[in-house]
N, C-alpha and C positions, 0 to 999 in steps of 0.2 A: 503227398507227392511220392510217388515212384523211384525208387531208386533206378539211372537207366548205366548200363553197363557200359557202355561207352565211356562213360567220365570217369572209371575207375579203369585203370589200368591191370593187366594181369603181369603177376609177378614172376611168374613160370620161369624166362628166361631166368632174370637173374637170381631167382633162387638156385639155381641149377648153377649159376657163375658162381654166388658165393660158396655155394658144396665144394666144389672144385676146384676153388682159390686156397680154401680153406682145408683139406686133404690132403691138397698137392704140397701147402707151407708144412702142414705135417709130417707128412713123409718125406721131404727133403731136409727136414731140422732132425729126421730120427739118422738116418741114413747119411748126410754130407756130415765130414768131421771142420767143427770152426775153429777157423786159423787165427783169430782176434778176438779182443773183446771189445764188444760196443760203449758208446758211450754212454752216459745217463739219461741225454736227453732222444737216445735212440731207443734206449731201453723202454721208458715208458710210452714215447710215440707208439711201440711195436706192441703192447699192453693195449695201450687206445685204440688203436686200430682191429685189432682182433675183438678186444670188446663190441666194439661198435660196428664188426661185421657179421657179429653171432646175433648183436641185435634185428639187423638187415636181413639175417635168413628168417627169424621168426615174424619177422614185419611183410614180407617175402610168401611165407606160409600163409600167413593170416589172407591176405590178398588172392593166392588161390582159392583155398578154404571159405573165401567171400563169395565166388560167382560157380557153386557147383552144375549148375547148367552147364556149362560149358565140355567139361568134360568128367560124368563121375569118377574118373579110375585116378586122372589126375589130384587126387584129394589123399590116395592113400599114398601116393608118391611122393606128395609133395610134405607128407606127417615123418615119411623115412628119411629125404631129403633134410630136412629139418631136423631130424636125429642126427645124422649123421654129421652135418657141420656145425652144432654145438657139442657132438662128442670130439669132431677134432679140435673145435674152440679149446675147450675145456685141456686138452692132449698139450696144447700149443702152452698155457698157461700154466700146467703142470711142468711143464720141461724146464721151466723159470725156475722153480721149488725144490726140483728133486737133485738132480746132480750137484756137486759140487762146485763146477762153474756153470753151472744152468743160467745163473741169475744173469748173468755177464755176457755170455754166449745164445743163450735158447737154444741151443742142441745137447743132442743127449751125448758126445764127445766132442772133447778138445784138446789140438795136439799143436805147443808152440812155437813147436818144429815146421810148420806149415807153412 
């Protein structure tokens, strides 16, 4: 039996969402200085959640990468897309590690003057 493309959805858009969910978190945890520290159980929710939406870009990918009829160019867009928000994943999960109150915060400063 035929796989028919219809009953498989293309994941285009939202791989595009999570690039830019995911870039945008980044760039605003490098750049905004945080005024508090989260809680624990916010802290790891924020861990889950990134986890689980770098998993959504490569599940994302793969679902382009399934129906290359469609459009060939989109295939090579959607391998950079897919770079590029498991390298902000990865950026997002780093900033936990490196700073001193990274773990507490997720930004790369924090001022408790704020």
């Amino acid at each position: 039996m035929a796989r028919q493309t219809e009953q498989y959805p293309n994941g285009w858009p939202w791989l595009l969402a999570v690039t830019v969910y995911l870039s945008g978190k980044l760039l605003v945890r490098l750049m905004v200085t945080a005024g508090e520290y989260a809680s624990r159980t916010t802290i790891w929710l924020d861990i889950f959640i990134t986890i689980a939406v770098m998993w959504a870009a490569v599940h994302f990918a793969r679902q382009v990468r399934a129906h290359p009829d469609s459009e060939p160019g989109r295939i090579a867009w959607a391998n950079r897309l897919c770079g590029v928000a498991i390298v902000a994943g990865l950026g997002l999960l780093l900033l936990r590690l490196v700073p001193e109150h990274g773990w507490s915060t997720g930004h790369w400063s924090y001022d408790y003057r704020k």
